[in-house]
Phi, psi and omega in degrees: 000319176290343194288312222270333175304277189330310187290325180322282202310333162297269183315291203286344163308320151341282188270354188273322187291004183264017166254340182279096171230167193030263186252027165275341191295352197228004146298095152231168184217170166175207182150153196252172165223176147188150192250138158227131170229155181198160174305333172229024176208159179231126159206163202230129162241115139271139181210086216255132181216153186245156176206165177214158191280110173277345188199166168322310204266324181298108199216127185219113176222190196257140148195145186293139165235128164235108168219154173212134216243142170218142150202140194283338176295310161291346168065046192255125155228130204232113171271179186216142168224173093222210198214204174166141174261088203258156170220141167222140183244123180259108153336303189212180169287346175258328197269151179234149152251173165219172179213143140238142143259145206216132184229126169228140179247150188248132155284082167261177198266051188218328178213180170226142186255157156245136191246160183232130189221138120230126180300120126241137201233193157215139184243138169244173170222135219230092176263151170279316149242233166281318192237339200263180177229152142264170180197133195246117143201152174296114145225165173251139148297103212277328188292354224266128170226141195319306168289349156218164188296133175227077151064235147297006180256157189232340178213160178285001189267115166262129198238110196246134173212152191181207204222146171221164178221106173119320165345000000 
């Protein structure tokens, strides 16, 4: 499975540099996944985002949430969806902060809700080649309250980690 990340990540690092021209040079994209498996519960994320460069340091995008939960015991599926707004300011060519606001919907099992989060961090970036990455980054949630349900989240502490291109 890891081999078949790498290649991937290798081919589209590829082909995105053969895109960068003009106002591609300020376009960047990525997004983390993730897989859980266990004997009773499963789950799938995706979180694909585009951002684009307002200044060298000064950076604002769009990005998506997806997850879907099963547990076999409760015979439960559960989908979660939402959206998010970002701005990130870069420290170095590796370190970053970030912020979002992030709406997200939640399936529980009688209704579904909507949550308000916003995550702020510090990020690193780990490059691979010329445009691609890895990225890592801590955040707290400043909406995350103690009393009440916040959604997909279980603590204000968020941990993101995924691949980017262009950043």
């Amino acid at each position: 499975m890891k081999i078949w990340i790498c290649i991937l990540m290798i081919a589209l690092s590829h082909f995105a540099s053969a895109q960068l021209n003009g106002i591609f040079d300020k376009i960047y994209f990525g997004g983390g996944f993730g897989l859980d498996f266990n004997q009773n519960i499963s789950s799938f994320n995706l979180t694909p985002y585009a951002g684009y460069k307002l200044t060298e340091y000064w950076s604002a995008g769009l990005g998506l949430n997806y997850q879907f939960w099963q547990d076999k015991i409760l015979d439960l599926k559960i989908n979660n969806f939402g959206g998010n707004v970002f701005v990130r300011y870069k420290i170095t060519s590796q370190i970053f902060v970030s912020s979002k606001l992030e709406y997200l919907s939640v399936d529980f099992i009688n209704n579904r809700e909507g949550f308000y989060n916003l995550p702020v961090g510090v990020g690193y970036v780990l490059p691979i080649s010329r445009i691609a990455s890895l990225y890592m980054i801590g955040q707290y949630d400043l909406l995350y309250d103690v009393n009440e349900t916040n959604g997909a989240y279980s603590s204000p502490w968020i941990l993101e980690a995924g691949f980017g291109f262009g950043f």
